[in-house]
C-alpha positions in Angstrom: 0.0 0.0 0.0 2.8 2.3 1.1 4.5 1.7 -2.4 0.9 2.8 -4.3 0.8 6.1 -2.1 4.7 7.1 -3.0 3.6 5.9 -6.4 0.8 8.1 -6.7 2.7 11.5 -5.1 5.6 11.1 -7.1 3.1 11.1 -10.4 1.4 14.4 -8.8 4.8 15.8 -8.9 5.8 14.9 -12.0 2.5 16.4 -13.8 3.1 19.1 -11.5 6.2 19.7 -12.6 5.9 19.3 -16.6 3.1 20.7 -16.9 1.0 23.0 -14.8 4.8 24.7 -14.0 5.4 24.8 -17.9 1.9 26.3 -18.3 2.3 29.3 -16.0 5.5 29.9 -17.3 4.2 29.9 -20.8 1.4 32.5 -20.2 3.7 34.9 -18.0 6.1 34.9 -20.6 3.7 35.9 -23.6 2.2 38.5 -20.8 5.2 39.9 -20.8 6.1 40.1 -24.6 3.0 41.1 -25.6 2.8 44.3 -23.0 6.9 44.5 -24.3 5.7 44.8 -27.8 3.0 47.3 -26.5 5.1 49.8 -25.2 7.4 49.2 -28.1 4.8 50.1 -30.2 3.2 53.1 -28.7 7.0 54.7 -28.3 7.2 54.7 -32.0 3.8 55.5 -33.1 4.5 59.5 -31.2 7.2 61.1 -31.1 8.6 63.1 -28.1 9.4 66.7 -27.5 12.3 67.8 -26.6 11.8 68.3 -23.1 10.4 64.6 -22.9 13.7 63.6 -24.6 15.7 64.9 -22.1 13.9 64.3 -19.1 14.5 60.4 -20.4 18.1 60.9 -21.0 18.2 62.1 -17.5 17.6 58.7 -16.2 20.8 57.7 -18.2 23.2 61.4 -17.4 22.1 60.1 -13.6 23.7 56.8 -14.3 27.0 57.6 -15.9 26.8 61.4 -13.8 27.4 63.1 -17.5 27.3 66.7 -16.8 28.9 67.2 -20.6 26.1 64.9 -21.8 23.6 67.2 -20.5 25.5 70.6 -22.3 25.8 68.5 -25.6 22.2 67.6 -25.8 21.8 71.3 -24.7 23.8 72.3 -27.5 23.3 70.3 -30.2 20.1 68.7 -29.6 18.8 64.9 -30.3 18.9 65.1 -34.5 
């Protein structure tokens, strides 16, 4: 009887394991490309000021601690 009942758990595992695991994994991964590929998308369809522009590169000066990357986009600009 014993040897049924470690049988039987070891199964649950194992289906637990392949497949309901797998599964969840599955679906958080496409969750996450698909709201990826929205934000992709919804950065290219408008495009940003100026001031937006910069206040995103700040994230990045913040980072490196650029003080000449904040005169050059100043100076120059963003193209």
């Amino acid at each position: 009887m014993m040897k049924y009942k470690q049988q039987i758990k070891e199964y649950k595992e194992e289906i637990e394991k392949k497949y309901v695991r797998i599964e969840a994994e599955n679906r958080t991964v496409k969750a996450c490309q698909n709201i990826l590929s929205e934000s992709i998308l919804s950065k290219q369809s408008h495009r940003t000021s100026y001031f937006e522009f910069l206040y995103e590169q700040t994230k990045f000066i913040k980072k490196d601690g650029g003080f000449y990357k904040v005169v050059f986009l100043c100076v120059y600009g963003y193209g």
